[in-house]
C-alpha positions in Angstrom: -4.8 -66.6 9.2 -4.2 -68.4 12.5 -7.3 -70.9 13.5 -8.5 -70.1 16.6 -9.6 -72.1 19.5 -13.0 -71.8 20.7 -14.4 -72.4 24.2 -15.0 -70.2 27.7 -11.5 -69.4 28.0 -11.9 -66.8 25.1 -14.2 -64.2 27.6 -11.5 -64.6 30.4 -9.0 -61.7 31.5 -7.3 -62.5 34.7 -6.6 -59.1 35.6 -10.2 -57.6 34.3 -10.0 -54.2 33.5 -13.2 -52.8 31.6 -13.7 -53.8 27.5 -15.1 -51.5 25.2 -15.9 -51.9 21.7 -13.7 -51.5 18.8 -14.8 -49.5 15.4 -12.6 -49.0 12.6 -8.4 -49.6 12.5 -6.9 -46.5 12.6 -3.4 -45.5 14.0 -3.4 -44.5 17.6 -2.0 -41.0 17.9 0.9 -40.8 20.8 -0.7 -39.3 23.8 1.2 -36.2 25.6 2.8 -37.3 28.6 1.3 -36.7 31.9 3.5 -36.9 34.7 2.2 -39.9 37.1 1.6 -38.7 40.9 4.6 -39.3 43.3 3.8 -42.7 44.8 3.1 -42.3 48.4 5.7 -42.2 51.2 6.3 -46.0 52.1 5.3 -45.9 56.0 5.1 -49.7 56.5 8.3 -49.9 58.2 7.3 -47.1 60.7 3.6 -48.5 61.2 4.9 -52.2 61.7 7.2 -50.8 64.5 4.8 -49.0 66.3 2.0 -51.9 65.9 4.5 -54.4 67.1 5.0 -51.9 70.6 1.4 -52.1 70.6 0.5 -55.3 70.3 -1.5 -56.9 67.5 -4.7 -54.3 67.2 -6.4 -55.3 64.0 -7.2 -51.9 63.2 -3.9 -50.6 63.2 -2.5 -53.9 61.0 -5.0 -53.3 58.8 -4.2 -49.6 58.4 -0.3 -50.9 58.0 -1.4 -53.0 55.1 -4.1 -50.7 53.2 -1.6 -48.0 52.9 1.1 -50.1 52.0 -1.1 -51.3 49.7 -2.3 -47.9 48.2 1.3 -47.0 47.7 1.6 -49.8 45.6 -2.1 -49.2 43.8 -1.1 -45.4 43.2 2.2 -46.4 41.3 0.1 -49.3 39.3 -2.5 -47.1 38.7 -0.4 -44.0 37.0 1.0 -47.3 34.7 -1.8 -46.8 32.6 -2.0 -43.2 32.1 2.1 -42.8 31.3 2.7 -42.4 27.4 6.4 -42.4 25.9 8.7 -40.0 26.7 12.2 -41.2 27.6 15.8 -40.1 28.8 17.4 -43.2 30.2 21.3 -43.6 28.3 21.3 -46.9 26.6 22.8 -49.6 28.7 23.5 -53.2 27.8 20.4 -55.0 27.8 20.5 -59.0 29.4 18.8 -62.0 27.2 15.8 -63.0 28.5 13.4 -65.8 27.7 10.6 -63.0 26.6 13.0 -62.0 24.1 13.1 -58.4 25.6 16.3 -57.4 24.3 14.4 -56.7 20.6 12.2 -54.5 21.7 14.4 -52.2 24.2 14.5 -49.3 22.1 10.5 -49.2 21.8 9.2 -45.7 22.8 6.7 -47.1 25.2 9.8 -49.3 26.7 11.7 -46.4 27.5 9.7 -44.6 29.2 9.0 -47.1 31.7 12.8 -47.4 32.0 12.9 -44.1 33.0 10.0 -44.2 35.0 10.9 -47.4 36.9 14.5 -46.2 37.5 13.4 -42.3 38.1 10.2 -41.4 39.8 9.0 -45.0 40.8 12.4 -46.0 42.0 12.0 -46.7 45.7 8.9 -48.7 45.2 10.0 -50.2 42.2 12.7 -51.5 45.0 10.2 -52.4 47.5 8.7 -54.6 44.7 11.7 -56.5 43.5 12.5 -57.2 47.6 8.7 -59.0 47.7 9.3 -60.5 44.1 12.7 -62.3 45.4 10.4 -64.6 48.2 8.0 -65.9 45.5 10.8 -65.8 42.1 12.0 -69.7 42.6 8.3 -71.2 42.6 6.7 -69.3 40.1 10.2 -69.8 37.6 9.3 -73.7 38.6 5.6 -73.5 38.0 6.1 -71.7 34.4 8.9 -74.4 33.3 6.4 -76.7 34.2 4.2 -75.6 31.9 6.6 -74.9 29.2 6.0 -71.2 29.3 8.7 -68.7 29.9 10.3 -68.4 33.1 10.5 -64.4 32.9 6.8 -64.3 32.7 7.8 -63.8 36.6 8.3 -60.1 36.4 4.2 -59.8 35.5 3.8 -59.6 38.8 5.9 -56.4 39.6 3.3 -55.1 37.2 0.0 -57.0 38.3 0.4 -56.3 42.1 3.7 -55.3 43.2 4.0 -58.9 44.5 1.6 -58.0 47.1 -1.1 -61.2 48.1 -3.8 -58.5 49.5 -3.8 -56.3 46.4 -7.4 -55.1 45.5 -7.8 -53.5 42.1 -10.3 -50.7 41.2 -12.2 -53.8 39.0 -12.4 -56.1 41.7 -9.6 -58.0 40.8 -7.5 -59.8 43.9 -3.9 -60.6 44.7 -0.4 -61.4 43.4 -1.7 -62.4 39.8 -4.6 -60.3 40.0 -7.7 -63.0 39.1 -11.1 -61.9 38.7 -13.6 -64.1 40.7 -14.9 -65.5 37.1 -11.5 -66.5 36.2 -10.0 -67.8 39.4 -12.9 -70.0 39.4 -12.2 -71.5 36.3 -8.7 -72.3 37.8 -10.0 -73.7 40.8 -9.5 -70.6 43.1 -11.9 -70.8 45.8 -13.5 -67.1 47.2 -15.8 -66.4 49.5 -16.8 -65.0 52.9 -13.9 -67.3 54.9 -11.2 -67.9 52.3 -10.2 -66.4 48.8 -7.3 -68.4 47.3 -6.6 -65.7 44.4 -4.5 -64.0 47.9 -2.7 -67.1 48.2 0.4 -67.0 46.7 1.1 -70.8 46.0 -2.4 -71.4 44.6 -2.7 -68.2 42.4 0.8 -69.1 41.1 0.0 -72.5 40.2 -3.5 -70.7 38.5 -1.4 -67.9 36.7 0.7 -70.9 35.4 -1.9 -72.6 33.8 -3.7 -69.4 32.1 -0.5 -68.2 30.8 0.1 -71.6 29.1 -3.5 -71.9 27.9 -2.7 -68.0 26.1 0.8 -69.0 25.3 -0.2 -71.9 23.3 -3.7 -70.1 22.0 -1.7 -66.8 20.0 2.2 -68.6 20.0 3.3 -65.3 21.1 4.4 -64.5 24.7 3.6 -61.0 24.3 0.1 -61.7 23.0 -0.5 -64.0 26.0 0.7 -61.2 27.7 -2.3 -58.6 26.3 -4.8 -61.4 26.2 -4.0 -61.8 30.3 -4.6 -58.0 30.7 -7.8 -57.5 28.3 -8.7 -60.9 27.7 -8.6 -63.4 24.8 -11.3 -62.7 22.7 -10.3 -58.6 22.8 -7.0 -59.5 21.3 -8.0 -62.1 19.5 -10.8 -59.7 18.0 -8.4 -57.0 17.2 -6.3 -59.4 15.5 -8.6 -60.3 13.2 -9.2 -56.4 12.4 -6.0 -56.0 11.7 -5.5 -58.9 9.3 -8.6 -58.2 7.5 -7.7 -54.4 6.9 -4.3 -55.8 5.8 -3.9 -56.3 1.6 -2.5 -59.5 0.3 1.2 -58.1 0.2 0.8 -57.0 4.0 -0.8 -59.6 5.9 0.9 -60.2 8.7 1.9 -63.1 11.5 -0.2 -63.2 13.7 1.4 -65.7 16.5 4.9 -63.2 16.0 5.6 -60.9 18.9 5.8 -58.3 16.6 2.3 -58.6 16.1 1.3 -56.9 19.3 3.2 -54.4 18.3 1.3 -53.7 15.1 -1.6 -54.1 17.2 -0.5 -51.1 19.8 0.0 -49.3 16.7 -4.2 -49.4 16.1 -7.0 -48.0 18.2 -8.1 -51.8 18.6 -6.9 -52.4 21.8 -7.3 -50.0 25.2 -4.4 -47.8 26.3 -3.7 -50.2 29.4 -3.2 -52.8 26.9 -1.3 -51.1 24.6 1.6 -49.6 27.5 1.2 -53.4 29.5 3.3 -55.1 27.3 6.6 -52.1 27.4 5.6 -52.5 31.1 6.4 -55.9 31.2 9.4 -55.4 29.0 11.0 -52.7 30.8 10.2 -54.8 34.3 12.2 -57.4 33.2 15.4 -55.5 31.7 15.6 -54.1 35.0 14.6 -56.7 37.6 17.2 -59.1 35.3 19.9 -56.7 35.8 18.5 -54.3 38.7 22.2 -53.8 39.9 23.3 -51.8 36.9 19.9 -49.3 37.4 20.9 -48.7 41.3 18.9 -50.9 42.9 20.1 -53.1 45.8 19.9 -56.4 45.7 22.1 -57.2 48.5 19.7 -58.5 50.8 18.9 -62.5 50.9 15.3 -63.5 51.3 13.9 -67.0 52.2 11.4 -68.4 49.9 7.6 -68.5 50.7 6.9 -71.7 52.7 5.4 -74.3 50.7 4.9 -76.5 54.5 1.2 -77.2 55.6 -0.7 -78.9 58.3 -4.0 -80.4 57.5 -6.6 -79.2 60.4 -10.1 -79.4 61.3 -13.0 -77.4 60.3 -13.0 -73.5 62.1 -9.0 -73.6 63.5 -7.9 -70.4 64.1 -4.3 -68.9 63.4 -3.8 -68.1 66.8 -3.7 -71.6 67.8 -1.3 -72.9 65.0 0.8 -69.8 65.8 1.1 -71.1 69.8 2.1 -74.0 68.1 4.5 -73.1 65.8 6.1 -70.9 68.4 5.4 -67.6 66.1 3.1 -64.9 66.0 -0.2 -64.6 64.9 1.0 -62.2 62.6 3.3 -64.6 61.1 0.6 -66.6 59.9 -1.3 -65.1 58.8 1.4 -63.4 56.4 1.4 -66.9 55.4 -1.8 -67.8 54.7 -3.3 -64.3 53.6 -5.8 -66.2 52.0 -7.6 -66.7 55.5 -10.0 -63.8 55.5 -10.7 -63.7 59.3 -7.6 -65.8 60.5 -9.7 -69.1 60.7 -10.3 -72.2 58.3 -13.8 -72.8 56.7 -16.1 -73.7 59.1 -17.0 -77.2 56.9 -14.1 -79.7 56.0 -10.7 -80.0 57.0 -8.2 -77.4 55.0 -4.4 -76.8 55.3 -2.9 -74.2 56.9 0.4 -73.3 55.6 3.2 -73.1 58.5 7.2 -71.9 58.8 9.7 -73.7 56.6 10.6 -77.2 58.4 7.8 -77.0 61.3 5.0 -79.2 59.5 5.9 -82.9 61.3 6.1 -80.7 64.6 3.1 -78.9 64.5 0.6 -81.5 63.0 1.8 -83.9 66.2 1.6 -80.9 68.7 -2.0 -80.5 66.8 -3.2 -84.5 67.0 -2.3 -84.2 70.6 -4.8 -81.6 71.3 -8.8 -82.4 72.2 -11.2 -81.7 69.2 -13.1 -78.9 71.4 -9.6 -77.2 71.6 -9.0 -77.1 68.1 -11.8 -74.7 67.3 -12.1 -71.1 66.7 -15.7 -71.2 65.5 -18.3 -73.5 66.8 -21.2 -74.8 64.9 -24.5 -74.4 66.1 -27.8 -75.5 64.3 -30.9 -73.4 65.3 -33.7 -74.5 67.4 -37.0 -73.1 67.7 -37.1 -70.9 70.1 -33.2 -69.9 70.0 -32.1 -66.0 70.3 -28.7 -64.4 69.3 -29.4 -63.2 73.2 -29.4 -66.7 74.5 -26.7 -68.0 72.2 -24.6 -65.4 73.3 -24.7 -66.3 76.6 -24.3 -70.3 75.9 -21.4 -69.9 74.0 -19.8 -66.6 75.9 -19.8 -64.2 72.4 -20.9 -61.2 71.9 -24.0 -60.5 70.3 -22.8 -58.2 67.7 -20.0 -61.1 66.8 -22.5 -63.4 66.0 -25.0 -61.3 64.0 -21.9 -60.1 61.8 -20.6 -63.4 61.2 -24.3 -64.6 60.1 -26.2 -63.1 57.8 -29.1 -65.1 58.8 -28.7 -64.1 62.2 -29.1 -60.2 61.4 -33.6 -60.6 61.3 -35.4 -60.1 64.3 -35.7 -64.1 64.9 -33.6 -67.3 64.0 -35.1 -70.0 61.7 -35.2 -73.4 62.7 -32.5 -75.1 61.1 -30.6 -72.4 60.2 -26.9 -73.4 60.5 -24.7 -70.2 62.6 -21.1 -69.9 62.5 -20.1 -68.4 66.3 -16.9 -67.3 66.8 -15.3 -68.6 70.1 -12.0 -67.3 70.2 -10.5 -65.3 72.3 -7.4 -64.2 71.1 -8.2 -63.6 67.6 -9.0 -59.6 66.6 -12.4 -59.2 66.9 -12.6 -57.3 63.6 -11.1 -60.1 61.6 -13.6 -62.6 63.3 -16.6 -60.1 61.3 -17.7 -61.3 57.6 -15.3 -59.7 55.4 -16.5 -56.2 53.6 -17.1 -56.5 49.6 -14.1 -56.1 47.9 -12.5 -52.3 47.8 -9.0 -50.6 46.6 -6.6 -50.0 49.6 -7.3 -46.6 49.4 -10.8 -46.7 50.4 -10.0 -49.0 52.7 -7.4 -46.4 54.1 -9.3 -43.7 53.9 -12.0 -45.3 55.9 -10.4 -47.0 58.7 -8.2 -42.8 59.3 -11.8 -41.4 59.2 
């Protein structure tokens, strides 16, 4: 039986959905199918035009991105509740580093083949299109970390590829990192930045756990399960299952096949048991996506890795008048920006256009330290009002009471530090402390109320 490693890491599933308790090991029947609901129409393309004719209301941009966003969370969700039914003909299956052709002809596997390819097709497309701007750092980061490059296509079922995905469990972004877990990979969250939305920092995170659950169950499809349920579920139901098994039948538990076996046994959760033909079937078709009929035509630029160090409070609207972009722009870039500005404390990078960094940090030195500034610091004196701070610093009341907690009492403390918003070109919505965490289609269906 495999030794296993103790420590922290053993509690931690990056994408979090809920545990519940094993008993015996008994087979898992096959569950009838149920039909997934049609994904939603895809109206981004529309919704962007009309917001770009517009101008940039921050209602309307958010609306473009929380039902872009449920789409996605509709088709995701319906992954879990799929069961194996399949029709796809056989076609030839391309080698991957997952080892995916050996498993092809799994029930669960087809399914999603057909699924992927049949109902979920023109999202499944929208995915691979988002997937093809973030492929060539993420291959980089896994070969870094000696873990295969095709652990990639985890993403098409994580998130779609989307940096603002929400998940019914609270997990965030591309990867799809708890707050627990990010932490433990040095993802910072809170009310002015949450790095899991950040696609070069998540990456780098995802990296990292995927080698610490490659190298803790030897099997990529085990690291796979452990990253949807977390270690010590699998490594749990493992130990079940090779304790139930006689002498003649005990099996390797660091082989692929092993998952498998587990799948087989109500041990695991059903999201579990269909995430690993998920992953399988993603990457048969996003390695050969040509030969299932989707179009791959299109060339897309990799995500910017260029950044400009900046002060404390700098807002995207002034990096974008540097840059010579849109406001917009930059903040597709650094999604991770909750209200389009840096923390208030300490310098941070902002991450700008392919090939602009040298121009933009110059254009940026040039500029006096009171221009730099989308939020101004302000330490409370006895005395002080939101009232009279309003007037001193030309924001609205409102602004600065929902940008402060502290500031939301009938009087100020002494001392009490305020963040005040000062700019001008910002949305005023984004400038307001960030809501708690909620799907995209809450978040839809409260911004059409």
């Amino acid at each position: 039986m495999r030794r296993w490693v103790s420590g922290i890491f053993v509690l931690l599933a990056a994408c979090g959905g809920r545990m519940h308790p094993g008993a015996t090991v008994s087979r898992a029947p096959s569950p009838a199918p149920v039909p997934p609901p049609e994904p939603p129409v895809d109206i981004l393309p529309l919704v962007a035009r009309a917001s770009a004719a517009i101008g940039a209301d921050s209602d309307t941009l958010r609306l473009v991105t929380a039902r872009d966003s449920a789409a996605d969370e509709a088709l995701l969700d319906s992954l879990a509740r799929a069961a194996p039914a399949a029709s796809l003909p056989d076609l030839p299956i391309e080698r991957s580093d997952l080892k995916v052709e050996d498993f092809a002809d799994q029930p669960r596997v087809k399914y999603y083949l057909d699924y992927f390819v049949g109902r979920a097709h023109d999202r499944f497309q929208i995915w691979l299109e988002r997937m093809a701007r973030y492929e060539p750092y993420a291959r980089a980061q896994f070969a870094a970390h000696n873990i295969p490059g095709d652990f990639v296509y985890l993403g098409l079922i994580e998130s779609g590829f989307s940096s603002v995905a929400v998940s019914h469990s609270a997990a965030v972004g591309m990867w799809q990192f708890m707050i627990g877990t990010g932490k433990v990979y040095g993802l910072r969250a809170d009310s002015w930045v949450d790095e899991r939305r950040d696609p070069i920092k998540a990456t780098d995170a995802a990296a990292r756990h995927l080698a610490f659950l490659t190298t803790k169950f030897g099997s990529p499809y085990l690291a796979a399960a452990a990253y949807n349920a977390g270690a010590g579920r699998v490594q749990r139901g493992l130990g079940h299952l090779n304790s139930s098994a006689g002498d003649e039948d005990s099996l390797d538990l660091s082989s692929d096949n092993a998952f498998f076996s587990l799948a087989d046994t109500r041990l695991i959760r059903d999201e579990t048991r269909n995430y690993v033909p998920q992953l399988i079937a993603a990457t048969i078709l996003a390695k050969q996506p040509a030969k299932f009929g989707f179009d791959v035509g299109h060339r897309v630029e990799p995500f910017s890795r260029d950044s400009v160090m900046v002060d404390a409070g700098t807002g995207l609207d002034l990096i974008a008048r540097l840059a010579d972009t849109t406001l917009e722009a930059m903040h597709d870039l650094n999604p991770h920006l909750l209200r389009m500005i840096t923390p208030p404390e300490g310098r941070y990078p902002v991450r700008v256009p392919s090939g602009s960094a040298a121009r933009i940090a110059a254009a940026y030195e040039e500029l006096a330290p009171d221009h730099r500034r989308a939020v101004a610091v302000h330490d409370v004196k006895r005395g002080e009002t939101v009232a009279g701070l309003s007037r001193q610093y030309g924001a609205p009341a409102e602004l600065i009471r929902s940008a402060n907690r502290s500031a939301r009492g009938r009087a100020l403390a002494p001392g009490t530090r305020l963040y005040i918003p000062v700019s001008t070109t910002i949305p005023v919505s984004l400038l307001r402390e960030p809501d708690p965490f909620r799907s995209a289609r809450t978040v839809t269906r409260t911004l059409t109320l």
